[in-house]
C-alpha positions as CSV (number, residue, x, y, z in Angstrom):
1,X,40.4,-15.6,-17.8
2,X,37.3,-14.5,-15.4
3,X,37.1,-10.7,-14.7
4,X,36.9,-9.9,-11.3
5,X,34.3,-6.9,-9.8
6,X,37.0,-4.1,-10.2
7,X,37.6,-5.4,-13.7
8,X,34.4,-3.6,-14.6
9,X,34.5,-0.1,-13.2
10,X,36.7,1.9,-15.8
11,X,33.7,0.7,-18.2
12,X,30.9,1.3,-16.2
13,X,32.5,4.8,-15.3
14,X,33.1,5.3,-19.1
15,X,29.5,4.1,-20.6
16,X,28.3,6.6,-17.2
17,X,29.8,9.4,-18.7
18,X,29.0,8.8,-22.4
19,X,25.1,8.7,-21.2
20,X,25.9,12.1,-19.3
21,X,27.2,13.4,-22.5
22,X,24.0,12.3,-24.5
23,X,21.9,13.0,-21.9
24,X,23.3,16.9,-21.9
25,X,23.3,17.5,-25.7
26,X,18.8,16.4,-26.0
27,X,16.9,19.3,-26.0
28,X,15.4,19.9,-22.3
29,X,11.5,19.1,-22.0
30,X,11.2,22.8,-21.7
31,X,12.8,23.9,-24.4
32,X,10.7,21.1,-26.1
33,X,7.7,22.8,-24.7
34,X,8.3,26.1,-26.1
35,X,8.8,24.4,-29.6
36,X,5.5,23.0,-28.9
37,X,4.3,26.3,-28.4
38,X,5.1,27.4,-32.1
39,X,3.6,24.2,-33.4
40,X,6.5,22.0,-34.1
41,X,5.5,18.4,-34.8
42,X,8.3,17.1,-34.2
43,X,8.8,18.5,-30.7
44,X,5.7,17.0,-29.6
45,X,6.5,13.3,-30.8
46,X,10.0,14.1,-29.0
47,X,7.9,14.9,-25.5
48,X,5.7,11.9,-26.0
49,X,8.5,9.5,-26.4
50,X,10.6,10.8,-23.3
51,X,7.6,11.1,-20.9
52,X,4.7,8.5,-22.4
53,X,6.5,4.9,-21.0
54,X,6.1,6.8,-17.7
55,X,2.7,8.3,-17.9
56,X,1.1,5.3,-19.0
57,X,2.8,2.9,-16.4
58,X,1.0,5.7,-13.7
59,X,-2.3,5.3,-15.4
60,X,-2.6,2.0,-15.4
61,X,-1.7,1.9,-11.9
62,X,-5.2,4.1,-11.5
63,X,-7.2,2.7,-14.7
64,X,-7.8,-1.1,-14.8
65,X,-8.2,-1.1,-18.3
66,X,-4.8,-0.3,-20.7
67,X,-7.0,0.6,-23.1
68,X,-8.9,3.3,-21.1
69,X,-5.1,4.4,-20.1
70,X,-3.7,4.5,-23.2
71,X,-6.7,7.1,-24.3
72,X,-6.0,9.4,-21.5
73,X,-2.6,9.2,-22.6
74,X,-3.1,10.3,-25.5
75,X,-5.7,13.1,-24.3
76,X,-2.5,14.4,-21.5
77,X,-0.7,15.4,-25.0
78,X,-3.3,17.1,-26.7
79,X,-3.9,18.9,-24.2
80,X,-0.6,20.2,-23.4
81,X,-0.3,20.9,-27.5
82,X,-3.0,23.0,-27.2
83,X,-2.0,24.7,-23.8
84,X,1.5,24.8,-24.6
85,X,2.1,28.7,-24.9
86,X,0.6,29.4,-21.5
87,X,2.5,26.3,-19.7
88,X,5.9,27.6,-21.2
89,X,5.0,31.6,-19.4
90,X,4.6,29.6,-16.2
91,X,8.0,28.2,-16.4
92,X,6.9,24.8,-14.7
93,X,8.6,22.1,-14.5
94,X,6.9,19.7,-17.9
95,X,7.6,16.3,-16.2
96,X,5.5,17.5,-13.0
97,X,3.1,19.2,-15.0
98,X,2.4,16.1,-17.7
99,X,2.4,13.9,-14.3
100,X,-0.6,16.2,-12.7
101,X,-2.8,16.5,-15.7
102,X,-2.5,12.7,-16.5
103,X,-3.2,12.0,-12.7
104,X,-6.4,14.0,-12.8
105,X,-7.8,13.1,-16.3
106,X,-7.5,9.1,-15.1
107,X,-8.8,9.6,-11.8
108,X,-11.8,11.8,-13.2
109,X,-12.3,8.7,-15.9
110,X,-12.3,6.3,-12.9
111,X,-15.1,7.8,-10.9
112,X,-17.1,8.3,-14.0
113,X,-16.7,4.3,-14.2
114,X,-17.9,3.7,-10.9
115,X,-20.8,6.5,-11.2
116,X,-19.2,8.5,-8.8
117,X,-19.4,12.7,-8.9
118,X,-16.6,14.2,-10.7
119,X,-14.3,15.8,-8.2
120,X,-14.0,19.4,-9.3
121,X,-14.7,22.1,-7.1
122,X,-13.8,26.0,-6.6
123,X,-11.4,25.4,-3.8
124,X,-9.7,23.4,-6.8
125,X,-10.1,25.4,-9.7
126,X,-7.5,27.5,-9.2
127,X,-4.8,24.9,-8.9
128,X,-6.3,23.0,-11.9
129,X,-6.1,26.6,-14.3
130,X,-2.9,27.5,-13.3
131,X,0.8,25.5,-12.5
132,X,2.5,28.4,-10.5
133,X,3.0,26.1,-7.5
134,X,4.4,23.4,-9.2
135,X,8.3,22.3,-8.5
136,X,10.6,24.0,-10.8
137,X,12.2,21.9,-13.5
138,X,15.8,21.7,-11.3
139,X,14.1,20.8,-8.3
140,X,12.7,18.1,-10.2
141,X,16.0,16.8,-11.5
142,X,17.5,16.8,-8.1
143,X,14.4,14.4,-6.4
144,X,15.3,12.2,-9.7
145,X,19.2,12.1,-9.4
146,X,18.4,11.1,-5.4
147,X,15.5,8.9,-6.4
148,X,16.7,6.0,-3.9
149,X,16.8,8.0,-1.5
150,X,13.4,9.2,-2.0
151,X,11.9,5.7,-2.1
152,X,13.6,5.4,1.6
153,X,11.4,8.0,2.4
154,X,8.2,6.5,0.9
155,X,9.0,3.8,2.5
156,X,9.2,5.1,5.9
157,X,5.2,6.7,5.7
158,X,3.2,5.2,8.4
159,X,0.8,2.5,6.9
160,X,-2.0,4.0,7.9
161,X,-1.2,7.1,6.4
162,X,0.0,5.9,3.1
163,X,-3.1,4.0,2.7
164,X,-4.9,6.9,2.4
165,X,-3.1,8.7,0.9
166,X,-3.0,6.2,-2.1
167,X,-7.0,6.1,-1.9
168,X,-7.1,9.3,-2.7
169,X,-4.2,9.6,-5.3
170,X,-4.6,6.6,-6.9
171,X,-8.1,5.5,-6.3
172,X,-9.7,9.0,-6.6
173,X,-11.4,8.5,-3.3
174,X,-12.6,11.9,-1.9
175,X,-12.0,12.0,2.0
176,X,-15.2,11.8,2.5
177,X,-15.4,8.2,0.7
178,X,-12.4,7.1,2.1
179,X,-13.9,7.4,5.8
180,X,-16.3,5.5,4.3
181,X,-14.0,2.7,2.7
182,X,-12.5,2.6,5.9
183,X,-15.2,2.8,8.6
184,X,-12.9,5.8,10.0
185,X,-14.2,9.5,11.2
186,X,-13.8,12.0,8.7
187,X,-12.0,13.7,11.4
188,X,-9.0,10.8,11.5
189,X,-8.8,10.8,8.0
190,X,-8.8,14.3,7.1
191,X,-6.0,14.4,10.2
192,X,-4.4,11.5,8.5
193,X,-4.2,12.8,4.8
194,X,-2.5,16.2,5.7
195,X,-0.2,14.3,8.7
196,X,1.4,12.3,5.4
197,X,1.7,15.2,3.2
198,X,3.6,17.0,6.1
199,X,5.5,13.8,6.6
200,X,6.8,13.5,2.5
201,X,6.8,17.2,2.2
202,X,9.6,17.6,4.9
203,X,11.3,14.2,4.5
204,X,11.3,15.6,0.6
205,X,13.3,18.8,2.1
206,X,15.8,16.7,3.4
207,X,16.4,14.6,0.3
208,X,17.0,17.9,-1.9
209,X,19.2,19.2,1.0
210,X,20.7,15.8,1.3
211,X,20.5,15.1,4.9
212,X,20.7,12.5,5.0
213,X,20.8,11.7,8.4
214,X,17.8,12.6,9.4
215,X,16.5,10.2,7.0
């Protein structure tokens, strides 16, 4: 006899609940981290295997080469093994932090493909030596649990604004290259880069307050 649609729920709820249940007993990536800290092996394989799938499908998003991505990859862990002590005093969230320092490796190995300068600089230094600004590990959780909701808002960036936005995060464009790439003032696009951050930074507000209303 067919099942009909409401047949369903009381296992979907159940297996929803069981994965809760798992899901609460695995060791936080922070709690991981600290582990890392006093050089548990076993704590770093456990990182790599909750955060790597996602790492590497960003990287090859920047790199054209999986190759080339999975090397960065694998330079992201090392370096958090070795900075581990100092990222667990910052108490930063380890997903956003893993997601920054991959970001930045691949987009410095991209430009160094292309012959282009690297794109350090002082104004930058200090966000690159230190994670104090970075979203808080709950804060991160509750963009994730409304992740549909932030892809609405994603969604709803003015083209113009997105595209430069993913020239610069994905493409490792500097502004000035990207007025360039787009036969645009520096002006507009310098207007245009911080007009979208404004635009995902509140929209992003909304989501963790859940208004969504205003959405």
């Amino acid at each position: 006899m067919a099942r009909g649609a409401t047949d369903y729920e009381p296992i979907s709820k159940d297996l929803c609940q069981i994965a809760r249940m798992r899901t609460a007993e695995l060791p936080s990536a922070e709690e991981l981290l600290a582990r890392v800290a006093e050089s548990h092996e076993d704590a770093l394989a456990e990182l790599y295997d909750r955060f790597a799938p996602t790492l590497l499908g960003m990287l090859m998003r920047i790199l054209p080469d999986r190759a080339v991505a999975e090397e960065v990859l694998q330079e992201v862990f090392f370096r958090v093994a070795s900075d581990a002590r100092r990222l667990g005093k910052e108490h930063v969230s380890v997903g956003a932090a893993l997601v920054l320092l991959a970001r930045g490796l691949a987009v410095e190995r991209l430009r160094a493909g292309r012959h282009l300068p690297a794109r350090a600089s002082v104004k930058a230094a200090p966000l690159l030596k230190s994670y104090f600004w970075l979203p808080r590990s709950e804060e991160i959780m509750l963009v994730d649990s409304r992740r549909s909701l932030f892809q609405k808002v994603i969604n709803q960036l003015p083209k113009p604004q997105r595209q430069m936005l993913e020239l610069a995060l994905f493409d490792g464009y500097t502004e000035t290259e990207i007025a360039q790439k787009l036969g645009q003032p520096l002006a507009k696009v310098t207007s245009g880069l911080l007009a979208g951050a404004s635009f995902i930074r509140h929209r992003l507000a909304a989501v963790m307050r859940t208004w969504a209303a205003n959405i």
